[in-house]
N, C-alpha and C positions, 0 to 999 in steps of 0.2 A: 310568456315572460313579460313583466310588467319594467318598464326600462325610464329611469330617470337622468335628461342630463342638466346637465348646470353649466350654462352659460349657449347665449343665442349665435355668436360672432358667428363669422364664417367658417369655425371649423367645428363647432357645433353642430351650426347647420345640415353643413356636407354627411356629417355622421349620420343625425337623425335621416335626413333623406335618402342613405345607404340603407339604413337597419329597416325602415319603413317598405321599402323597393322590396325587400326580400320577408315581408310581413309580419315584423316584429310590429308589438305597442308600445310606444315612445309619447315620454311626455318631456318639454324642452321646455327650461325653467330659463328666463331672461330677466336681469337684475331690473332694465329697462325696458329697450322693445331691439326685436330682432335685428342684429347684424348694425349695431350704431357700436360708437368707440371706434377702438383702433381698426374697427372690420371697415368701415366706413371713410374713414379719416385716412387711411394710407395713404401711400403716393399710388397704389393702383397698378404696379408694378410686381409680373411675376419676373422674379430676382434669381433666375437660374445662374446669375454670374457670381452669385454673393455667396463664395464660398469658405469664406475667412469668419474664424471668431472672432465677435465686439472687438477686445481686445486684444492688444498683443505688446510685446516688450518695445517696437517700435511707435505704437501708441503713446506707450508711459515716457518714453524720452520727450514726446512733442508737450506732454501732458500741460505743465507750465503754461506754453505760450497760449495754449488752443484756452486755458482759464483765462487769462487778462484780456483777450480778446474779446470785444463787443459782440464781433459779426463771427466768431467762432461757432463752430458742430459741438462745441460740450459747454457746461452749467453746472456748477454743482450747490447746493444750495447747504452754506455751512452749516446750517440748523441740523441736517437731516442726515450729518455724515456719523456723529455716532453710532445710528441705526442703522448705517450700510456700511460700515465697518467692517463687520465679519464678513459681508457676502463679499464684501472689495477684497479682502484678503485672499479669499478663495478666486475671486478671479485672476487677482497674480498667482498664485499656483499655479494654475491653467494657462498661463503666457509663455511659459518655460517650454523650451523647444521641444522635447517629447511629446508635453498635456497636447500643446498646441498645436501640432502636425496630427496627432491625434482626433481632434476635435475637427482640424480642416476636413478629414478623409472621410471622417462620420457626416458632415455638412454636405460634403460633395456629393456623397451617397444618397441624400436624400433629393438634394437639387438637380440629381443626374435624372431623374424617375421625375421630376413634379408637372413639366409641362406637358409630359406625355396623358399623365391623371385629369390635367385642368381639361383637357382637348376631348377626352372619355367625359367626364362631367360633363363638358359643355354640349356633346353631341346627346347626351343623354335625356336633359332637360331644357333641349330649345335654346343654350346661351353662347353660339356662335358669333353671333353680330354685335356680343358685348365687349368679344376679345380679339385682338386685335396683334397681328402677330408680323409688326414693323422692325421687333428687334429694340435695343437701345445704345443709344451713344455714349461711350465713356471719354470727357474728354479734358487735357491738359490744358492748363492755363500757362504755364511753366515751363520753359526749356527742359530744366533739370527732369521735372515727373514727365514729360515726353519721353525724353530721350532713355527711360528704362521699358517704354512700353513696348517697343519690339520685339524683346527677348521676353516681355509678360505674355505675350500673346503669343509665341509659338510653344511654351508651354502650357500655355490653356489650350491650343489646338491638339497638343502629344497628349492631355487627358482626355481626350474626346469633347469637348467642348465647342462647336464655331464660332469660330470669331475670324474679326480681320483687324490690321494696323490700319490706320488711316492718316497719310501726313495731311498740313495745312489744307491747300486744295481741296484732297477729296474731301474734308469736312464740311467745306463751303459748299464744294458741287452738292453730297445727299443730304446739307441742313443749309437753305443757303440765310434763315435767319440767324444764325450763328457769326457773332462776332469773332474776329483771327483767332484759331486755338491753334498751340503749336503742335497738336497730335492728339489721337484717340482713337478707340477702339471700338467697334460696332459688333456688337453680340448679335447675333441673329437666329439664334435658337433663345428668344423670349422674346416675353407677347406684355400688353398693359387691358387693365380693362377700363373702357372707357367709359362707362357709368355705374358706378358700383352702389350707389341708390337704388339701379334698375335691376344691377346684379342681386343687391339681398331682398328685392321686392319679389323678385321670380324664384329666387329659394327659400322664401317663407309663404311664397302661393303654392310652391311645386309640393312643399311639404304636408301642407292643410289637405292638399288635396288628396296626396296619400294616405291619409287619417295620421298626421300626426298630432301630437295636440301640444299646441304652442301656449305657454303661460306666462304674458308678460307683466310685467312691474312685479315677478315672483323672484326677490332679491334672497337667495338661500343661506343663510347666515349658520347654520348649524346641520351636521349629519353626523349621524353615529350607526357605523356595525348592531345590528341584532343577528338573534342567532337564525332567522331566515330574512335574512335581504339589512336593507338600510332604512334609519328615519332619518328625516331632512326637517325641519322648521325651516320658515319662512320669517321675513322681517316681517310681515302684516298681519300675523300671527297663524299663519296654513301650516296644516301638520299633514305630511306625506309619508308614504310607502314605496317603497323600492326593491323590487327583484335583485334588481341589478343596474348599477349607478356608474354614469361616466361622468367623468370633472375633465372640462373644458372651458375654465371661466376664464383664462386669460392671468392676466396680471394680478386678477383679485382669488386666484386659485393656492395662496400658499397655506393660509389659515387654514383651510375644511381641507388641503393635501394632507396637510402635517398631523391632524386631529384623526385622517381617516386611516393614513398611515403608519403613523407615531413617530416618521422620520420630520428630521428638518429642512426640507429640499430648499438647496441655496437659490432664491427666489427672488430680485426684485424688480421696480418697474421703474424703465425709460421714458418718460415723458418726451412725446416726441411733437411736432407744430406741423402744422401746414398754413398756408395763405392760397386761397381759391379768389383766382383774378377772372371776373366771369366773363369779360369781354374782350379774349385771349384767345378763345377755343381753337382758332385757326394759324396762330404763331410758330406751334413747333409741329413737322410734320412727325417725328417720334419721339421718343422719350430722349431725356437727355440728362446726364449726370455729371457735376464735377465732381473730378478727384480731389482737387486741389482744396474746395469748401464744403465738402461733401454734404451733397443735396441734389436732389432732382427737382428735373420739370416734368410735367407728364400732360399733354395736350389729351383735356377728354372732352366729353360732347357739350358738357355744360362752362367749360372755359380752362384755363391752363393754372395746372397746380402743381405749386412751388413748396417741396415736401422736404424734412430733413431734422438735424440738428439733436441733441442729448443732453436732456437735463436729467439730473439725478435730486427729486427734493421729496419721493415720496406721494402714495394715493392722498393725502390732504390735502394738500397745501395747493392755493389757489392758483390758477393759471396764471402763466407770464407772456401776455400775448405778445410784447415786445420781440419776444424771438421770433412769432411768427413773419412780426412785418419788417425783422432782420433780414428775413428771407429775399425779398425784393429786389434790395442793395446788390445783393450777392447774384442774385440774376440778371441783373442790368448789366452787368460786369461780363456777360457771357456773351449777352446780346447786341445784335448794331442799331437798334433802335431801342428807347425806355418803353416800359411796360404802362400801359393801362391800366389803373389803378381803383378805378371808381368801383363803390361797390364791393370792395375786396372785404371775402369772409374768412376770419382767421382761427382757429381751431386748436384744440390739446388732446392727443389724448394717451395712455396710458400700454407700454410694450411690455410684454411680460419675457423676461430674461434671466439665465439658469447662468450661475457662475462658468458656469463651460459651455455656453450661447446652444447648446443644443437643449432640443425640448425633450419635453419626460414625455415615452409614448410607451404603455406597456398597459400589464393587467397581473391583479393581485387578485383571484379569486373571482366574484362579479362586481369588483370593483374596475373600472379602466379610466386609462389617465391620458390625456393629452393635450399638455399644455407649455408655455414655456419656449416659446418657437420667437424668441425675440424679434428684429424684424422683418422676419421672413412665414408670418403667420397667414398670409395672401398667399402665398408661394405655394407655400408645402400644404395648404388648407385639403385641396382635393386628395393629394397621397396618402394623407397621416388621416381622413376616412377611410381610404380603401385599408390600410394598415388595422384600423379600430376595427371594421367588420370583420377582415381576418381574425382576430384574436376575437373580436367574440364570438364568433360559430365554430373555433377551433380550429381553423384554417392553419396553412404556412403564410407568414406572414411576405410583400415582394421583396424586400431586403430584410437585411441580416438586422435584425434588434438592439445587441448587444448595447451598441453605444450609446441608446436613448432609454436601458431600463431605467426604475425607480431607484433601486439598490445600487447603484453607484455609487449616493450618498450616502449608504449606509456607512 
């Protein structure tokens, strides 16, 4: 079986290096070069706690303020709102207490299973010492968002979840560069990877090595159904063959969905920032998140990255690195000393997100799809592999599908 995928990221990757493992031929088509974008550029965080859709009704109340805000988590760039229009509409749809308890239980499903998959991966190809399994800190700047965390946290415990509450004190004791927070939450079933450079270096060695065969600057701009397999054109003018085609390009997957589909899958992309402070590395002993600015820090080997924030303005339009170095502000605010700044490399890259924040993971025939994993594409990377090899050798898939088919949108 002759197997093409499109797109390198990391859950690309993970795919081909499943299919390969069990001696398929796999060719992995990368618009650039392997595992850069949002594979690269995340906060580095598996986000087993993130179990809420993007959106929600109490989002759309704050919506206002978090706009006139400089140092706010959203952006919306009014050029680019007619285009996101419809998919905005359909994400209020999906905010209404039904969609949205809906979409939580589907999210949770997935995040319940992921770090168990990343742990399988990582013992499989040597990537133990990448991943880092401290846990993260969720924590309140705020009386008011304290003071609901207690009763948050012993319902994430009645889901199976662990976590703990943690007043002032204990914060300072397990973080003690942590400026007073009036409370937060220590998840301790999630892990961060601490070089994710070194992490797509060793799943695009692991994969060569398997004979996969990696084709980059092979940016796939066209595939069309024949009546055995697919063709695919290339922007640099390469004309391919395909048994059988998986799409997994991320944010730039809705165009060749829709075309190989015929569906519209409500698809667009988050622009999200980070700020890589390199002479930091040893600042936070684990990950740490505010609720209140919503943003993390993520201490990795090459220095402490300050990840977050939602701009909505579309795959053109040129980066606004200003939100990156917004980012800074809003961490000093957490911390008892200012940050280190020299040097600071600031970053954009592109989330791919489905009006009801769950990803499309399914298969139409030898077609399979899996993409749309807004920002939990790090997360759920290693599961929604083992999911893709299931469905292509006909397998049971390990959870239940339902809520991430294609035909949803129908």
């Amino acid at each position: 079986m002759n197997t093409h995928i499109i797109g390198g990221g990391i859950i690309g990757l993970t795919i081909a290096l499943n299919l390969c493992q069990r001696g398929e031929t796999v060719t992995l088509h990368e618009a650039e070069t392997p595992f850069g974008g949002a594979s690269l550029g995340n906060a580095g965080h598996i986000a087993t706690e993130y179990n809420y859709p993007v959106a929600s009704l109490a989002t759309l109340r704050k919506l206002p303020a978090m706009l006139i805000n400089p140092l706010g988590p959203l952006r919306i760039d009014w050029r680019y709102l007619p285009k996101m229009l419809p998919w905005g509409w359909q994400m209020f749809t999906n905010m209404l207490p039904a969609r949205y308890q809906h979409n939580h239980r589907a999210l949770l499903a997935l995040n319940r299973e992921s770090l168990a998959a990343w742990e399988r991966l990582a013992a499989r190809w040597q990537l133990a010492p990448l991943l880092r399994h401290d846990g993260i800190l969720h924590v309140a700047s705020r009386a008011k968002t304290a003071a609901r965390l207690p009763a948050y946290a012993a319902q994430l415990q009645a889901l199976g979840f662990p976590c703990q509450y943690l007043h002032s004190d204990q914060l300072q004791e397990l973080e003690p560069a942590l400026a007073r927070q009036h409370g937060g939450i220590h998840y301790q079933r999630s892990a961060h990877i601490i070089d994710l450079a070194a992490l797509g270096a060793s799943l695009a060695q692991a994969l060569r090595a398997s004979g996969g065969n990696i084709r980059e600057h092979s940016r796939i701009t066209a595939a069309r159904r024949e009546n055995s397999g697919f063709s695919l054109k290339a922007e640099n003018g390469d004309s391919h063959h395909a048994d059988r085609l998986i799409l997994c390009a991320g944010a730039h997957s809705k165009a060749l969905a829709d075309s190989l589909t015929g569906l519209r899958v409500p698809l667009d992309t988050e622009r999200g920032y980070h700020l890589m402070l390199p002479h930091e590395a040893a600042r936070l002993r684990l990950p740490v998140s505010s609720i209140d600015h919503s943003f993390v820090m993520t201490p990795m080997r090459h220095g402490l990255r300050l990840a977050g924030t939602v701009e909505y303005a579309g795959l053109e339009a040129p980066p606004n690195m200003a939100r990156a170095q917004n980012l800074r502000p809003l961490a000093e605010k957490l911390l008892q000393a200012p940050l280190d700044a020299r040097d600071a490399q600031p970053w954009m890259g592109f989330r791919p997100t489905t009006a009801d924040s769950l990803p499309v993971i399914d298969r139409d025939g030898d077609l399979l799809l899996a993409f749309g994993h807004q920002h939990l594409g790090l997360t759920q990377a290693a599961l929604t592999a083992e999911i893709l090899s299931a469905l292509y050798f006909g397998e049971t898939p390990p959870i239940d599908l339902t809520p991430y088919r294609l035909h949803r949108f129908a």
